[in-house]
C-alpha positions in Angstrom: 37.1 23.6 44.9 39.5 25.7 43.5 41.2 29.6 44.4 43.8 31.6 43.6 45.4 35.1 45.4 48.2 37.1 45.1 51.5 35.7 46.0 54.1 38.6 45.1 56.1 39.7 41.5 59.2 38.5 40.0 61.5 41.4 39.2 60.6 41.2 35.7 56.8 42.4 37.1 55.0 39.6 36.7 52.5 38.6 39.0 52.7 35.7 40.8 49.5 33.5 41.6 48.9 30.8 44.7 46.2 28.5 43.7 44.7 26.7 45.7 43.0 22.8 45.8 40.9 21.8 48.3 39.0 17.9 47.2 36.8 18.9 50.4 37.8 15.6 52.3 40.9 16.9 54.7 43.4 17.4 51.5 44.5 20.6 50.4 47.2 21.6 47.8 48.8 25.2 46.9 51.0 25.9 43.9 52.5 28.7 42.8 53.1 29.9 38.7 57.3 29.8 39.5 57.8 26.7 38.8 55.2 25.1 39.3 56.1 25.1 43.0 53.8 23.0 45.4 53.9 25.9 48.2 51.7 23.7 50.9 49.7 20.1 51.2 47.8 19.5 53.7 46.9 15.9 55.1 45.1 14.9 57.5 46.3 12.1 60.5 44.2 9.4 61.9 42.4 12.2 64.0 41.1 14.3 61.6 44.2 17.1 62.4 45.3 18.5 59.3 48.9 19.8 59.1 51.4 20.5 56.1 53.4 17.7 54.7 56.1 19.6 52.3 59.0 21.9 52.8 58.5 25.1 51.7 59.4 28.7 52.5 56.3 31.6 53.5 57.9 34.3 50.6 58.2 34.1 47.1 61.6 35.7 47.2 63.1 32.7 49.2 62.2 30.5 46.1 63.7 32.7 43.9 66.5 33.3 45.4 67.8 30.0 47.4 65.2 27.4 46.6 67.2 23.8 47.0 63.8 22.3 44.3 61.3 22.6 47.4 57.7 21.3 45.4 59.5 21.9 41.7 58.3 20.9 38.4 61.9 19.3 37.3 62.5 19.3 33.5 63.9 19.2 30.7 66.0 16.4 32.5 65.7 15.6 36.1 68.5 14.5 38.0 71.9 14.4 36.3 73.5 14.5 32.8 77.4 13.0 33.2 79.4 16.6 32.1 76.2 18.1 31.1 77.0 16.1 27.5 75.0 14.0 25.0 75.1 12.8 21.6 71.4 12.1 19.5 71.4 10.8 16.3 74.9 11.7 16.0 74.9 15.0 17.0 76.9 15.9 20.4 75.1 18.5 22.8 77.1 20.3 25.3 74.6 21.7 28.6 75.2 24.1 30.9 76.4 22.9 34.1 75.6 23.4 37.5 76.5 20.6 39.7 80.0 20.6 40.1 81.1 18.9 36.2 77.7 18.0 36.2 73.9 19.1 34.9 71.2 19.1 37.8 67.8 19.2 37.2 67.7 20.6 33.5 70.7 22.9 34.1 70.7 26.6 36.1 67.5 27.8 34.4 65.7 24.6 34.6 61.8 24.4 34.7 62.0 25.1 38.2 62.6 28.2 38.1 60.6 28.8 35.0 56.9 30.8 35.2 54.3 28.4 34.6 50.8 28.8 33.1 48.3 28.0 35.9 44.4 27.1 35.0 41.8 25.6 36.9 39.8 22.7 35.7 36.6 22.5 35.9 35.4 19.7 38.5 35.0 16.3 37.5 31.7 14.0 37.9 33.3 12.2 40.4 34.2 15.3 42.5 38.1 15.6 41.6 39.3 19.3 41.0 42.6 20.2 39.4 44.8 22.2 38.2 46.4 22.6 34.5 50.4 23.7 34.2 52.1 24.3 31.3 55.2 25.8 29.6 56.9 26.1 26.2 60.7 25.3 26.0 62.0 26.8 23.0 64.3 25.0 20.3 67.9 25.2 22.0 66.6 25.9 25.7 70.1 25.4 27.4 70.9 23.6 24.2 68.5 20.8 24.4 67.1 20.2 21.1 63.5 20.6 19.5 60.6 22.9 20.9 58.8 21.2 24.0 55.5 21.9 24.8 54.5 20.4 28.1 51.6 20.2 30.1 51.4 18.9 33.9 47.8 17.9 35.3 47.5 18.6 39.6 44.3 16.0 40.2 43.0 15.6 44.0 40.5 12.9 44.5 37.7 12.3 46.6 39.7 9.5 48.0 42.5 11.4 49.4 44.6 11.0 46.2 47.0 13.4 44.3 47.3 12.3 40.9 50.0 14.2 38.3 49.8 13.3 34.5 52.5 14.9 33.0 52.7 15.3 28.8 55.0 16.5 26.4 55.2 16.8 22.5 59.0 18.1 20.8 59.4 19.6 17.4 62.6 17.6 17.2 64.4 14.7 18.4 65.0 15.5 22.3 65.6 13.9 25.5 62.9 14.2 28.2 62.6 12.9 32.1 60.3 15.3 33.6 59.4 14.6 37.8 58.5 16.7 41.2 60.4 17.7 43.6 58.4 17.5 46.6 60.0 17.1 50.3 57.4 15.3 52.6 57.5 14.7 56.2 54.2 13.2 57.0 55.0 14.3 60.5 54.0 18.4 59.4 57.7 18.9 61.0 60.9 18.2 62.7 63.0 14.9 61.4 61.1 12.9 58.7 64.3 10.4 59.4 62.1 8.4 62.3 59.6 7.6 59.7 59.1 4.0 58.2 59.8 3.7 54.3 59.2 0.8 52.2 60.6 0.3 48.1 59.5 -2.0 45.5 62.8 -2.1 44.5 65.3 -5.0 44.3 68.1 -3.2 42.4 69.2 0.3 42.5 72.1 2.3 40.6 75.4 2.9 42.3 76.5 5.7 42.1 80.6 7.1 41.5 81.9 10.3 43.9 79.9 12.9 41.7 76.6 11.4 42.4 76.9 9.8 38.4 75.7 5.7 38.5 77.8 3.5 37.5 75.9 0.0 37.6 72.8 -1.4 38.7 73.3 -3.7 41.8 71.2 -6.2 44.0 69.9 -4.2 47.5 70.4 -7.3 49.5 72.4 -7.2 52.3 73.1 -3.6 52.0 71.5 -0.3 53.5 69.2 0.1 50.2 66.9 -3.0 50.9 63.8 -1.5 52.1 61.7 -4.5 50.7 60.4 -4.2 53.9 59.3 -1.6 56.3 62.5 0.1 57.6 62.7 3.6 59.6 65.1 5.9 57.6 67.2 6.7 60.5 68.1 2.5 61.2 69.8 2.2 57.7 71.6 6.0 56.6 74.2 6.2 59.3 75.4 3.0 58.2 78.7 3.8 56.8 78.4 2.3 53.6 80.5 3.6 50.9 77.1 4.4 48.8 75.8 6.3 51.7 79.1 8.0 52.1 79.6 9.3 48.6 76.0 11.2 48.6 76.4 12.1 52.0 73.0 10.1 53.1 71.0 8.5 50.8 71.1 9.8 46.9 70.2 6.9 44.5 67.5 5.5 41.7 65.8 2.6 42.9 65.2 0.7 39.7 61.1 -0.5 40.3 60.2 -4.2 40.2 57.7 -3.6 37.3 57.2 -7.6 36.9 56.2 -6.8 32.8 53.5 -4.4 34.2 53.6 -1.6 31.7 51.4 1.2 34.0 50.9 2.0 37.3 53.0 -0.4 39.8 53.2 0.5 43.2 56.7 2.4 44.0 56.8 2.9 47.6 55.2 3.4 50.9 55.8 6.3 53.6 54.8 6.0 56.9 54.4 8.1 59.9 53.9 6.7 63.2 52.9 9.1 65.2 50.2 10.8 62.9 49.5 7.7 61.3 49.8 9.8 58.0 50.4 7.3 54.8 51.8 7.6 51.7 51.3 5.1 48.5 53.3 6.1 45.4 51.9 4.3 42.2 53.7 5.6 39.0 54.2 4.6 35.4 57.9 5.3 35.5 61.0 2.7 35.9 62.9 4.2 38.9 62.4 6.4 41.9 65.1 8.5 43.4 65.2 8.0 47.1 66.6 11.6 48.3 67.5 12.1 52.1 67.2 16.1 52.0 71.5 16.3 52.3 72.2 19.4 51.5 69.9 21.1 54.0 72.0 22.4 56.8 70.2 24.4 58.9 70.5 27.6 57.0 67.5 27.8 55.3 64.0 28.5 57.3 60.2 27.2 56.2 57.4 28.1 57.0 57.2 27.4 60.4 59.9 29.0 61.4 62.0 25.7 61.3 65.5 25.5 60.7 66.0 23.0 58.0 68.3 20.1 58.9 69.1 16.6 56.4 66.1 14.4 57.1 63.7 17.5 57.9 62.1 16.3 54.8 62.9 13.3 51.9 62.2 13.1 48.3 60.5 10.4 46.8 61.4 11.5 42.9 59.7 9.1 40.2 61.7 9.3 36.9 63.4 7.6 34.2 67.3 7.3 35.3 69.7 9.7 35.8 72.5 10.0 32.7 70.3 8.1 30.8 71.2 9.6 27.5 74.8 8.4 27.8 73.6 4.9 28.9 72.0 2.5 25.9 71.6 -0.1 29.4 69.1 2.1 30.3 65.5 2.7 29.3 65.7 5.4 27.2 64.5 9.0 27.6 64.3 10.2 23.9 61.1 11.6 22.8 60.3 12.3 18.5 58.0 14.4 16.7 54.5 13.0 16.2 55.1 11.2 19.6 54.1 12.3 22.9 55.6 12.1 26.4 53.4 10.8 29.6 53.7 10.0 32.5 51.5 9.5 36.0 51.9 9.3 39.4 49.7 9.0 41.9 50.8 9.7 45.7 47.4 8.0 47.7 47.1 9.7 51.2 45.6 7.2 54.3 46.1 6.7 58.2 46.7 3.6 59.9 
């Protein structure tokens, strides 16, 4: 089933529309036409209770206004571009920048913040119902190259899943690494830190004092090993030098893909208490593992929370970060007549 209402206007006048998902089976998604912004999900825990598993604000002008990427679509490049620079086929392309020396998320006007087209999809023989995004970067959008039309698919399953297919054709030679930027805390609230996370990941990048990698490493025997079930609060006050530089945790786990070329699981969040689950299967090569850092109580959800580091963590699947500057790195250049895509599919359980 699908809905939409009223949400407010941006001060341009346009009207902005919540639509609403419901698969009829306990999960519930809300998204707005800013960008793309998952407002709500709600999951069910192992008694049937349903509560809200992303960080989000109650007004439209708090995601206008001081939105740190709570539920964003993230393009044209999510995560970071080393001095906001990058030279294709010879020619050198100078971004806008936004994080520190750095460009963030597609730079101060990325697709976050853009307006979205929003249509519902007409319900699937297997009961799934959707939601169709899309958006049109012009030629020279903060000075990324070619004309990108991109599409983003919200699917919920009868089986509790949330599938997004993401797709993009250019108009010239262009770098791409589209990815969401939800904040869960399977708990509906308070730390998300206590919960137990789990990565197939056996290397991960290091990162330099602006957040920029600088090689991929082994995670044994340090604080990013979580081949294995690990609460998030036993492992980020370590004191690592990694952990200090971002503050908490920050980093691309680079997934062991064993030659699989589509879906390979990515990781595993668990809650406890709720018994809520989450399974993250995704065609991409890396995952960023984001410990919520820069919230520091100044910002208030929803429910009235205060939002602290660890109130929620992001679990962004992606290509890597700077990978334009990096031939070591599976690249993110996308060519006429070829199209982007890209799925991931967060499965929702209780245990």
């Amino acid at each position: 089933m699908a809905a939409q209402r009223p949400y407010g206007r941006l001060a341009d006048g346009r009207e902005v529309f919540e639509h609403a998902l419901d698969n009829g089976h306990g999960l519930h998604l809300r998204a707005i036409n800013l960008g793309g912004i998952v407002t709500e999900l709600h999951v069910p825990d192992r008694h049937g209770r349903s509560a809200n598993v992303v960080l989000g604000f109650d007004a439209l002008d708090d995601y206008v206004l001081r939105n740190p990427n709570f539920g964003t679509l993230v393009g044209r490049y999510g995560n970071r571009i080393a001095g906001g620079r990058f030279v294709l086929d010879g020619e050198a392309r100078q971004l806008p920048l936004n994080d520190g020396s750095n460009t963030l998320h597609g730079g101060p006007q990325g697709f976050g913040k853009r307006w979205w087209t929003i249509e519902p999809v007409p319900a699937a023989a297997d009961g799934s119902v959707a939601l169709e995004l899309s958006l049109t970067s012009d030629d020279g959008d903060a000075n990324f190259p070619g004309r990108l039309d991109v599409s983003v698919r919200y699917t919920l399953t009868p089986a509790n899943a949330w599938r997004i297919d993401y797709r993009a054709v250019t108009s010239r030679p262009t770098v791409v690494n589209l990815t969401h930027h939800g904040y869960y805390n399977l708990a509906g609230g308070g730390s998300a830190l206590d919960q137990v996370l789990t990565l197939n990941a056996s290397r991960f990048l290091e990162i330099d004092a602006q957040l920029i990698p600088t090689r991929i490493a082994p995670v044994d025997d340090t604080p990013f090993d979580f081949r294995q079930p690990r609460r998030i609060v036993d492992r980020i006050r370590d004191g690592a030098p990694q952990l200090l530089a971002a503050r908490g945790y920050d980093h691309c786990f680079v997934l062991d893909r064993s030659g699989v070329q589509g879906l390979v699981h990515a990781a595993r969040l668990a809650d406890p208490a709720s018994g809520r689950v989450m399974d993250i299967a995704t065609t991409e090569p890396g995952l960023q593992f984001y410990s919520g850092n820069s919230l520091d109580g100044r910002l208030r959800g929803v429910s009235g929370q205060a939002y602290r580091q660890g109130d929620g963590i992001c679990l962004e699947t992606q290509h890597f970060p700077d990978a334009p500057n990096r031939t070591d790195f599976p690249s993110t250049v996308l060519r006429p007549g070829r199209t982007f895509q890209s799925t991931t599919v967060h499965q929702f359980s209780t245990a």
